[in-house]
N, C-alpha and C positions, 0 to 999 in steps of 0.2 A: 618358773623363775621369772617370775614379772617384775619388772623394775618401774621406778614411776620420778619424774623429774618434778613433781606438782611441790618438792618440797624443795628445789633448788634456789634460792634468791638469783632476783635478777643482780649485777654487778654493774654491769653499766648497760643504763639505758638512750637512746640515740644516739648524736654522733660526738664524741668529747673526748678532746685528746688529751685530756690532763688526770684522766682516769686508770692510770695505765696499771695493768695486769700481767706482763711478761718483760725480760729483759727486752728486748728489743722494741718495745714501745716506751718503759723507761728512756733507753735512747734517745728515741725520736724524742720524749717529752723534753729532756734536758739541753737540747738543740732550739724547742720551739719557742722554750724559758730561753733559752740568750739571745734570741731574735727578737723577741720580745722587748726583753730589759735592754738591746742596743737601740732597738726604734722608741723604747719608750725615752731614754737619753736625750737621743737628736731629736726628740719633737718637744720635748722641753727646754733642750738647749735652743729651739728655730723658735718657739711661740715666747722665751724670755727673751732674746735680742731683739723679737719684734719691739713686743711691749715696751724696752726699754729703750730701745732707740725713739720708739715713740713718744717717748714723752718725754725725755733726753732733749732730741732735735726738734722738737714742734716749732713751729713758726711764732714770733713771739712779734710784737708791734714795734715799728722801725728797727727789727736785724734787720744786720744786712748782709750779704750773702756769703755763707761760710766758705772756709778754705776749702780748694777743692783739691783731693789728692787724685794723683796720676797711677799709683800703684803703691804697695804695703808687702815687698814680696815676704817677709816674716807672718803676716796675715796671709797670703796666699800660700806658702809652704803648709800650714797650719791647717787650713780648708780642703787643700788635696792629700795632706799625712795622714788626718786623723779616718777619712774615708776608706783611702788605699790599706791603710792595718786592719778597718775593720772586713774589708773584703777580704783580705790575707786569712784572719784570723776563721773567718765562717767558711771559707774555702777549706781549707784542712780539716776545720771539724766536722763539717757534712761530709768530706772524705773518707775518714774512721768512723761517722756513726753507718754512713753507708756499708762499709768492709764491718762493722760487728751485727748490721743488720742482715743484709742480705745472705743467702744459703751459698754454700760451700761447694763451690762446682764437682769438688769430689766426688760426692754422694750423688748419685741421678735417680733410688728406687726412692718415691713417696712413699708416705703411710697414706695419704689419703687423696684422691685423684675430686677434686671440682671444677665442674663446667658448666658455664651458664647460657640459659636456656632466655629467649622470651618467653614467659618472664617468671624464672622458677631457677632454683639450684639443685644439681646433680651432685650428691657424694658418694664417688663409692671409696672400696679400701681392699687395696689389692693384698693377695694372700685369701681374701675371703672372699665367700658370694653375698657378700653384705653391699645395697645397693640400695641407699634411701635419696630422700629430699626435702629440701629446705631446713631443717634441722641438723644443723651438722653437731653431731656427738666426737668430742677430743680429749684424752686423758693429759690430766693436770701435773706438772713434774717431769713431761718428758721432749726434748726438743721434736718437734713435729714438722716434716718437712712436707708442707703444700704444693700439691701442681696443681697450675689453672688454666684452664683449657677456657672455650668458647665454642658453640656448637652452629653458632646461625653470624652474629653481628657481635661489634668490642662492646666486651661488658667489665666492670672494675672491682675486685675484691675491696674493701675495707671495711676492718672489725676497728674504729682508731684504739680499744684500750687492749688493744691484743696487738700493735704494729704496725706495719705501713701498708701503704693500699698499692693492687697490682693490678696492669689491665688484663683483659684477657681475651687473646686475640685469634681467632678462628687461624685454624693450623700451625698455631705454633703453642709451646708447650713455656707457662712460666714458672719460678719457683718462690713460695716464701718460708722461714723460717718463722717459729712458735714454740714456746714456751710458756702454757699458761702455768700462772702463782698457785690460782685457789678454785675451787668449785663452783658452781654457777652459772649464770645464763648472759651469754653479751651478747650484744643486737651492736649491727649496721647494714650498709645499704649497698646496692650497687653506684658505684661514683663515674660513672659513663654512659650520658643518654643514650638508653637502648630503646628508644619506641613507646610506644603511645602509655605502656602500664610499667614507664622505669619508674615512677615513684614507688610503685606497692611490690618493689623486688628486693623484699626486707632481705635482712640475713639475719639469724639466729645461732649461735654457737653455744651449744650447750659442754661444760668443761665438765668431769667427772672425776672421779678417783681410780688410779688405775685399776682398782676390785670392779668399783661398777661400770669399769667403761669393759673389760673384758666381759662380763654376765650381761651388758649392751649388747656385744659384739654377736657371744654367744646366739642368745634370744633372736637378733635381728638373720641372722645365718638361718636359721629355721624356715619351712617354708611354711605358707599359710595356714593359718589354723580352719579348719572345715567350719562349715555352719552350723550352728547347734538350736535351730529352731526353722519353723516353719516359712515366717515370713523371710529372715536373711536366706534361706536357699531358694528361695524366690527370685530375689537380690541376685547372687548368683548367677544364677540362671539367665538372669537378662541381663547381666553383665559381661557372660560367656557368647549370648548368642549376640548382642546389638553390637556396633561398632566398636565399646569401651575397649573391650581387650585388644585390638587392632593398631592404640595406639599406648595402651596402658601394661605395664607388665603385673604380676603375681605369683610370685614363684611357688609354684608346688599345683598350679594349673594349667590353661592350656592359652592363658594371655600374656603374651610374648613379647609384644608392642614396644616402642622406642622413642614415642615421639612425646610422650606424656611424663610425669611424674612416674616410679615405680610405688604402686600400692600396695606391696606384701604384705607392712605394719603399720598402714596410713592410722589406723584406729590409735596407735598410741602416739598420735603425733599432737602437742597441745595447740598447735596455731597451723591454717589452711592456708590457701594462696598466698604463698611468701609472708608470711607474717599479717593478713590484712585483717584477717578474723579468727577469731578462737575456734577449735574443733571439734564443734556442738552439734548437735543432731539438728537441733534448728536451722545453721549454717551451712549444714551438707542437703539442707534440702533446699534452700534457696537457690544454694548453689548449680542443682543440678536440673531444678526448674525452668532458671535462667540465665546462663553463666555469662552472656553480653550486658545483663542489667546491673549485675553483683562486680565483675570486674572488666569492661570494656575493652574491644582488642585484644582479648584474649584468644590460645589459640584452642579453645573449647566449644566444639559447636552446639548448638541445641537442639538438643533431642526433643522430638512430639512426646515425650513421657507425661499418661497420665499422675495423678497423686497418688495413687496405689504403688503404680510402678517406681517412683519418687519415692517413696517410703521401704519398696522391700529391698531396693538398690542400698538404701542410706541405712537402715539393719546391717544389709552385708558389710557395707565399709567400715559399720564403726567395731565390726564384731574381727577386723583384721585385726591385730594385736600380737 
């Protein structure tokens, strides 16, 4: 029961809140339009009085010096009304987009538990022993309630065409609400300098159909599939004995590890370190050749692996699926 996302469009790619994809970023969008369209007002209302006071009052040869008024309180009423309403008016409406966006203190079980790592995202989903990274998989049609945790230092949820963004603060637990539209792939980033590789801490949100996200769920539940050739049980094999497993898990083996990405079904994953590179046999070897040249500051150390050993490693991982 292999499923495959190579056929999903992406939906929104980078960071664009005018994209939106779920009620609750409609919200947001319909809020960021009237902030908009009131600062676009006032700055044509302040750059047309410029203008026209300018060339109105310009200085002309022998005036002579205009009446000078002491005050206009019908001009002042006017200057402090029309700001005071529009603060009234954006006060109350970010009050109700806030109360339709935000989660429901009722409800405290997630569907999906994320927390962020330097510089990697953890998804798991409780009910199941389903425990991936950086691709997060979420069915379409159903409100989905997010906790976001932090593991090390404050890192920041935002997907903008799925919502608002949330920080995420070691020890303490947040929530957002979701509801994607349609199928597809939305990308965004971490929005809280986290250290030296916060730029390459993409996010990925892969939306599904509730068919393929449960035969997802299914699949990803499973534990690893065994090696089916010579050189990935190689792979293996020096992935069991070297340090990898110490900090990497693979369920249905004996690497248990917590500090890494979880690898059970790294192989069907389409993009490697947060989103930086596609998940190519070429990329998994650069990567494990060099991992401070490919992504700096990372928490990956480097291994003396010769090219052989780099190759029967990078068999095994792509044969995880």
């Amino acid at each position: 029961m292999k499923l495959t996302i190579a056929n999903l469009p992406i939906i929104a790619q980078g960071q664009s809140i005018f994209n939106g994809a779920s009620p609750q970023a409609e919200k947001i969008k319909s809020l960021d339009y009237g902030f908009i369209a009131a600062a676009s007002l006032v700055l044509l209302l302040v750059v047309g009085l410029t203008v026209f006071i300018t060339i109105r009052y310009r200085f002309k040869k022998d005036d002579a010096e205009p009446k000078q008024t002491a005050g206009n309180r019908k001009l002042e009423i006017l200057m402090v009304g029309i700001p005071l309403i529009l603060v009234i008016v954006f006060f109350f409406w970010s009050l109700k987009t806030m109360s339709a966006v935000n989660p429901d203190r009722g409800r405290n079980k997630p569907d999906v538990i994320i927390t962020g790592h330097q510089w990697w995202w953890q998804a798991s989903y409780p009910g199941t022993t389903v425990n991936t990274a950086n691709e997060i998989h979420l069915p379409v049609g159903k409100k989905i309630l997010m906790q976001l945790e932090a593991a090390d230092v404050i890192h920041d949820w935002w997907v903008p065409s799925l919502g608002g963004k949330m920080d995420m603060i070691p020890g303490m637990h947040n929530y957002l609400w979701v509801t994607i539209d349609k199928p597809g792939i939305y990308e965004g980033a971490c929005s809280e300098f986290c250290g030296q590789q916060h730029a390459w801490m993409r996010i990925r949100v892969v939306a599904q159909t509730p068919a393929d996200y449960e035969k997802w769920l299914t699949q990803h539940s499973l534990n690893a599939v065994k090696p089916t050739d010579t050189l990935a049980r190689i792979g293996a094999a020096l992935f069991m004995n070297a340090s990898c497993s110490s900090c990497h898990s693979i369920r249905g083996t004996a690497a248990n590890g917590m500090q890494g990405p979880d690898l059970t079904h790294f192989g069907s994953r389409q993009t490697m370190l947060t989103g930086m590179m596609d998940n190519t046999t070429e990329n998994i070897n650069k990567w494990l050749t060099d991992p401070q040249k490919v992504k700096p500051g990372a928490h990956m150390p480097r291994f003396i692996f010769g090219p052989d050993s780099v190759r029967a490693l990078t068999a095994y991982l792509k044969q995880l699926k």
